[in-house]
N, C-alpha and C positions, 0 to 999 in steps of 0.2 A: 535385512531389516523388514520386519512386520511396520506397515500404514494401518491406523485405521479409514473406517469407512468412510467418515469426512475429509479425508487427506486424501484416498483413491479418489473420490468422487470428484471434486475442485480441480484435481491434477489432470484425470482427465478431460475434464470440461475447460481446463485452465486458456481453450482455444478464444472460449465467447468472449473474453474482456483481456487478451494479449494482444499488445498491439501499440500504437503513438497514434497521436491527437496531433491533428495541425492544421495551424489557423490563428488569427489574433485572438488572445485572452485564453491559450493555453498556459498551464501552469506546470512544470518538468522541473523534479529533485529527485534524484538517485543518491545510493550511498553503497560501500563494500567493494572490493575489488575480485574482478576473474579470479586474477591471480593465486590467490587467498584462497578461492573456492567459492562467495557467495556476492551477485552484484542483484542491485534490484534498481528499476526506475519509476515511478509515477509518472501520468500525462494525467492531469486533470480541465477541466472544460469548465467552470465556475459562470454563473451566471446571478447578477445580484448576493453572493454570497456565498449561493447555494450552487451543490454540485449536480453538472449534468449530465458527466459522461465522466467514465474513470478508464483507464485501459495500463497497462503496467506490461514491460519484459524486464525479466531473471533469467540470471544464472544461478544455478545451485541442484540443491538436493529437493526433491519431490516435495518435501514440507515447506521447505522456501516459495515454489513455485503455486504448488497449492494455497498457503496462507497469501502470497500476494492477489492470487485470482480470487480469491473470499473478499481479501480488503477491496478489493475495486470494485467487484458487483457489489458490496452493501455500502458503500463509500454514497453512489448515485441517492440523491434526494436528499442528502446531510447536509448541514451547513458547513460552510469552508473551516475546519478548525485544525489542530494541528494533534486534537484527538482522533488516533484508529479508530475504528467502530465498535469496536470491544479492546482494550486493554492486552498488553502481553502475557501477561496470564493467564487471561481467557483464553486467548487467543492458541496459546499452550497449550491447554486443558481440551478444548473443543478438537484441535488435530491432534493430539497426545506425542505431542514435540516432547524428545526425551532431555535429559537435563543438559545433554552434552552440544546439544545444539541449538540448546536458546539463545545464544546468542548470534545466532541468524535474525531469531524475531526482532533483536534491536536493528539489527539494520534493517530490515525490513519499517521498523518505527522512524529512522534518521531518512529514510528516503522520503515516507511518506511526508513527514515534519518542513524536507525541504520543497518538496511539492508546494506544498500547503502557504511557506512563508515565500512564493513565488508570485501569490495569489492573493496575501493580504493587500498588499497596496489596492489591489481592486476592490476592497468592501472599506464601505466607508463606516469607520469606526473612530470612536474618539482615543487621542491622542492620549499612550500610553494604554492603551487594553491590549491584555498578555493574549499572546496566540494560542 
């Protein structure tokens, strides 16, 4: 399989932001199974809403691990939402994830989602605003 250049580039850097967060008011949702072939985690660090620290481990294939070390470095400085930082199609389009394995990027989306709804209880938001 040919990567492109944003896929090699992240995968190999994928070192800077793999890793676990730990301490009171980390935020941890993973989704996918070894088994299967594709597992991913979130550790998110939120503070006031907004994030501070991102760090993520996978299992999978180079695009799994690459798009996760992309969503955690540009994750930092967002508000806590249960939106990636670009969408799965972007997010496609930008690593040139072929069609047979887009649906890593959803679990890659279900982890990040459950990171995220780990961490609403900490932002104070009125009752009933969708995540």
């Amino acid at each position: 399989m040919n990567y492109n250049d944003a896929t090699m580039r992240c995968f190999e850097g994928a070192a800077a932001a793999a890793g676990v967060l730990s301490g009171a008011g980390v935020c941890r949702g993973s989704a996918g199974r070894r088994a299967q072939g594709t597992w991913v985690q979130f550790d998110l660090q939120p503070d006031a809403g907004v994030i501070q620290s991102a760090r993520f481990l996978a299992f999978g294939c180079p695009h799994t691990i690459a798009v996760s070390a992309w969503v955690a470095e540009h994750a930092v400085g967002l508000p806590l939402t249960a939106a990636l930082p670009e969408n799965v199609q972007q997010l496609s389009e930008r690593f040139a994830v072929p069609i047979e394995k887009r649906g890593r990027l959803l679990i890659i989306e279900d982890a990040w989602v459950a990171a995220v709804r780990c961490g609403i209880p900490a932002i104070e938001s009125p009752p009933g605003t969708p995540i």
